[in-house]
N, C-alpha and C positions, 0 to 999 in steps of 0.2 A: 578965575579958577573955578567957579560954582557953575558957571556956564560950560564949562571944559566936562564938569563932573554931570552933569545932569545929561550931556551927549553922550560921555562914556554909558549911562546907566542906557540911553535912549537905546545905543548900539547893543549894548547885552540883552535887553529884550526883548529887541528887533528878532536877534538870531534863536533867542530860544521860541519863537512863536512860529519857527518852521518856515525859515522864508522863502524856502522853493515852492512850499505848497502855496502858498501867498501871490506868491508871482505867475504861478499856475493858472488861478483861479480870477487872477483879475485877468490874463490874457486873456483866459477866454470870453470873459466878460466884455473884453474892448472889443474881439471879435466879433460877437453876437452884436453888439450896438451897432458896430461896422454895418455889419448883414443889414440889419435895421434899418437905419438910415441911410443903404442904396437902394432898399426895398418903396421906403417913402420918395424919395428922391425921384426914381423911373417911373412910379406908376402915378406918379403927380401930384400925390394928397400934399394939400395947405391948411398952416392953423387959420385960425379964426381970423387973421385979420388978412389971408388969403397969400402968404407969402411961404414958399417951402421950408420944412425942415431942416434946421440946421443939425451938424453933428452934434453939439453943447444940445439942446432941444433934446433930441432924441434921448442922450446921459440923463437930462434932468427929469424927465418924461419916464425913467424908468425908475427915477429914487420916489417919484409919484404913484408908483405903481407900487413899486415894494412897499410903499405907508400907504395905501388903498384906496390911494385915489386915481381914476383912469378917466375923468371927465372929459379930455381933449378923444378919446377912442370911441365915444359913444355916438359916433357917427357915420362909420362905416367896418365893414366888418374885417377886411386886410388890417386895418391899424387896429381892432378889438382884438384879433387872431395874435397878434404880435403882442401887444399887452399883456394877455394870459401867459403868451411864453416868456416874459420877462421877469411875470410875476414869478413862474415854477420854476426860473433859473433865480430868482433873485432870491427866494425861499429857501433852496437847495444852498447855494452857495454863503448864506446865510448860516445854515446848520453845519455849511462843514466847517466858517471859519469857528463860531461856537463849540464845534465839536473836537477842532485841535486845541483851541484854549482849554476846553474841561480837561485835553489827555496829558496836554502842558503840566498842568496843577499837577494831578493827580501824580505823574511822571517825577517832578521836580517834589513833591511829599514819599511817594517809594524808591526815589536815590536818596532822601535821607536817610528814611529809617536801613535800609539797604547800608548806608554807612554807618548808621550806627550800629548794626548788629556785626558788620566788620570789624571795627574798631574792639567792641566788647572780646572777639575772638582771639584778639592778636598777643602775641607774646614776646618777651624781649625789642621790644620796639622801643623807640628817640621819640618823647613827647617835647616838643619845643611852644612855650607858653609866650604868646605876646607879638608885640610886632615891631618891626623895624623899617625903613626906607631901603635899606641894602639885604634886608632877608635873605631875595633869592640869591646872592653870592654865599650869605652863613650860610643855607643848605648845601647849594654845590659844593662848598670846603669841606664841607660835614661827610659827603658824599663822597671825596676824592679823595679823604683821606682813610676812610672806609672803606675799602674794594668789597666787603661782604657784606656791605646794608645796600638796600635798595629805596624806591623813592615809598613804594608802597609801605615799608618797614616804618615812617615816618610819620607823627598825626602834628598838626601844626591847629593850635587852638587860640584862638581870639577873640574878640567882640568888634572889630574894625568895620567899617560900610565893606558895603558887597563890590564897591566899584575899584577900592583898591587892593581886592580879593581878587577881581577876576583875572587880571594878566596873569598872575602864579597857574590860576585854577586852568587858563589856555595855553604857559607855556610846556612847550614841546620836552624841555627837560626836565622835568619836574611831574612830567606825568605818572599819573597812580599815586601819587600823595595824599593822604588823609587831611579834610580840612572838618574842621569843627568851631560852629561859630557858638560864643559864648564865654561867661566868666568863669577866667580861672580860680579865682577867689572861692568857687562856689563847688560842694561838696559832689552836686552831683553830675558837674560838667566833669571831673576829675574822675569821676565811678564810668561815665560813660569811656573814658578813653582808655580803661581799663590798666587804670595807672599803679594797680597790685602786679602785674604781670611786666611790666615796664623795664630794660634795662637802664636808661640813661632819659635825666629830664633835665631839659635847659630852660632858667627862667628869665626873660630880658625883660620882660614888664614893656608895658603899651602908654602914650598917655592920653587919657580919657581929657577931654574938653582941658587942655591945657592943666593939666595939677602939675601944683611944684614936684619937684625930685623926691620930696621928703613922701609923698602920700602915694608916690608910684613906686617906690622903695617900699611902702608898707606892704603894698598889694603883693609885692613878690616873695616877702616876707612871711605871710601869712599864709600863700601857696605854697611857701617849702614847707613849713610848717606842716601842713596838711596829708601834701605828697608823702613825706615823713611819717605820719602817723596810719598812713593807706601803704607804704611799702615802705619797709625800715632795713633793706637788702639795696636799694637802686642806687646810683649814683648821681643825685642830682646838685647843679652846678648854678647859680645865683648872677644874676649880671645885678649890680648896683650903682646909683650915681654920688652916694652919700655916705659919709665917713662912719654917722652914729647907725645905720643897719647893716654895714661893714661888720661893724664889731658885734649889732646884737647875732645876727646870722656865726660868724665865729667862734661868739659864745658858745654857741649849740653845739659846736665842735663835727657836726658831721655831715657839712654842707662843703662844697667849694667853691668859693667867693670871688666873682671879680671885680673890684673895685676901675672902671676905667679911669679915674681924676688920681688914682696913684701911679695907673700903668704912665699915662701921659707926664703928669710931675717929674715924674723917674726920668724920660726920655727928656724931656727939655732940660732939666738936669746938666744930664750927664753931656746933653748936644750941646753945652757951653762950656764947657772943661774937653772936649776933644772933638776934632772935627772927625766927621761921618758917622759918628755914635748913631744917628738915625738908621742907617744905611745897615750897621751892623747889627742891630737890633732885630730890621726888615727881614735881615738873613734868617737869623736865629729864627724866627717864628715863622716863616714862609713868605722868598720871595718870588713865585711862581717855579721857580726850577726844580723842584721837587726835592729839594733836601732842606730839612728842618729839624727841631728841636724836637725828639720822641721818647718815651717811656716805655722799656720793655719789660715784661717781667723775668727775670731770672732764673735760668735755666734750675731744676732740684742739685744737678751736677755741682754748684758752683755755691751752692749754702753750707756754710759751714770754712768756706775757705778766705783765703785774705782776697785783697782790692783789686791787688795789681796780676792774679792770676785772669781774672775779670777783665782788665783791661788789655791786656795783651791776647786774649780771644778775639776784642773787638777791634783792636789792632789789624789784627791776621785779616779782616775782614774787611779795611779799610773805612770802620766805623770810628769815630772818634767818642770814647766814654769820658762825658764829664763827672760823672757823680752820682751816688746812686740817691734813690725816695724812701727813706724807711716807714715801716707800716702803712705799706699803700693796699689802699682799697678804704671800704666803706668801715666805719668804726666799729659799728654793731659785730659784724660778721669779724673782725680780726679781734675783738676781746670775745668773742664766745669760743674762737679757736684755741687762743692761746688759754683762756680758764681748761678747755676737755684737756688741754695738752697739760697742762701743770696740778690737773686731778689725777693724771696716774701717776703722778712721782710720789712714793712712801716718803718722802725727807720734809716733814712738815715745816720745817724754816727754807726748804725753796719754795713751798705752797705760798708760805705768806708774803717771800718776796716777787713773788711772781703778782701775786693781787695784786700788791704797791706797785710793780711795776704796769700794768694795768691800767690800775686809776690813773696815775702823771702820763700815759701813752700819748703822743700827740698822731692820731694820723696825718700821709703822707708829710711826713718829714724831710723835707730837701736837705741834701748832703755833698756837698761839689767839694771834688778833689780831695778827698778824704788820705789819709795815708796808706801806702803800699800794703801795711801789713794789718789794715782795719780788713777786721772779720764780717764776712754779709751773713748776716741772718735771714730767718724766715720773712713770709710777705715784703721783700724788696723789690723794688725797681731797677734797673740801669737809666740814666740819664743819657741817652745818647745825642749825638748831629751827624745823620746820614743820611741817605735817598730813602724814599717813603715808599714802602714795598706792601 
């Protein structure tokens, strides 16, 4: 594997060192040697122990020249005259590969800051923190079930080797993606991706040199944390492998959590009390055919009214409603709504139960198959299963 990985690294900065120029510069180089050594050839000159020039000779003869030694030319002036121009090609060709190396560097330091001063600009964008073996599938899901983000809209931050950076950084669908190498943990890798402007951040966490669950759980922890106190509007979303940052992240009430050792528990579960429970699981969440499990928001028309008016719109539509998400959105934002909304009512005992209700709020509250004549309120969801539009 380390052999594997030191060829990938060989082939990435094979191709950033310009390799048509490279192959340029040596052709002509073979060339001239060529010229060279028919030149010595026809007109008869032999080294010292009186035997012709070999091609090898003449190559080695010239790496003697470009380190300033010409001892074997100080003997006639066709092989002196040839030396000289070995050396002014060997000096030349010397400065320009040195001189694509310097524009290399320099190049490969002004596309960062160039990214960085991008990234700083950008607004409502998907920060996705960490990394994973299957990434590039998250993004394209991310992306397809978006029809209005783009791949630019996206900044992907990590501290991972560069070698298993670069197939993202070359494939073809993922092009114009924001990469930013660095710790998320850390205050000012999060300032650079300008994560106050941010609409949505997903945190799956990376693992550094093998850490248990428990210490890459913390890391992601500590970046919600953060993203949290840098934009307290966005919605950011938690991948977890461990039960007790499950619940500390929950705590906080205003993350959304995914625990996978529950998602899976669930499914093996239930896949031994009924066959195909797998299968219909797959459905529910997407199984390539384009219809899955979505969340809409609620038309204004339809607040204030019962369930089943609701369901038979989506009916008409060939949508199947299971249930709506109460108080969905970001926490902060739906109790500062609801407080402007319950400061203009004069009836001081709905003021106060409006507070109480407040405080016990739980956001996104899943609600399936509620009764006919349950009233939808403000900031709800439809839970729907239909084609992904």
């Amino acid at each position: 594997m380390k052999e594997n990985n030191h060829f990938e690294k060989f082939k990435y900065y094979l191709k950033k060192f310009h390799i048509l120029t490279f192959l340029l510069i040596l052709s002509v180089y073979l060339i001239l040697v060529i010229i060279c050594w028919l030149i010595l050839k026809y007109t008869g000159y032999t080294n010292y122990l009186g035997e012709p020039y070999s091609f090898i000779d003449v190559m080695l003869l010239n790496a003697l020249t470009l380190a300033g030694n010409d001892y074997e030319f100080i003997d006639a002036t066709w092989p002196r005259v040839i030396g000289i121009v070995f050396l002014l090609f060997s000096m030349f060709g010397l400065s320009v590969i040195t001189g694509y190396v310097s524009s290399m560097l320099v190049e490969r330091k002004l596309s960062h800051t160039k990214g960085l001063k991008k990234m700083k600009g950008m607004k409502n964008h998907i920060i996705i923190c960490g990394y994973k073996k299957d990434i590039k599938s998250l993004i394209t899901d991310i992306l397809r079930k978006n029809k209005k983000l783009n791949t630019d809209d996206i900044i992907l931050v990590n501290s991972v080797d560069d070698d298993k950076m670069q197939p993202l950084k070359d494939d073809r669908d993922l092009k114009g993606i924001n990469f930013l190498k660095g710790d998320y943990t850390e205050e000012q890798t999060l300032i650079a991706t300008n994560a106050k402007e941010a609409s949505k951040i997903l945190i799956i966490g990376e693992n550094h040199e093998n850490l248990e669950d428990e210490l890459i759980d913390s890391r992601v922890f500590v970046a919600a944390l953060m993203f949290r106190n840098i934009n307290s509007k966005c919605h950011i979303c938690c991948e977890v492998k461990t039960e007790r940052y499950k619940n500390y992240l929950e705590a906080q009430n205003s993350f959304e959590v995914i625990y996978t050792e529950e998602y899976t528990r669930y499914i093996l579960s239930t896949s031994t009390n009924y066959s195909g429970m797998s299968k219909v699981m797959s459905s529910f969440l997407d199984n390539g055919d384009g219809v899955s499990v979505q969340i809409n928001r609620i038309a204004e028309e339809f607040i204030g009214h019962e369930y089943g008016k609701l369901f038979d719109y989506y009916k008409s539509k060939n949508i199947l409603l299971l249930g709506i998400l109460e108080n969905m959105g970001v926490e902060k934002e739906i109790k500062h709504q609801i407080l402007s909304e319950a400061q203009k009512s004069t009836n001081y005992g709905e003021i106060i139960q409006n507070l109480k209700n407040v405080k016990n709020m739980e956001t996104n509250k899943p609600l399936l198959n509620p009764h006919d004549d349950y009233i939808i309120k403000r900031n709800t969801g439809a839970i729907i299963i239909g084609e992904e539009k």
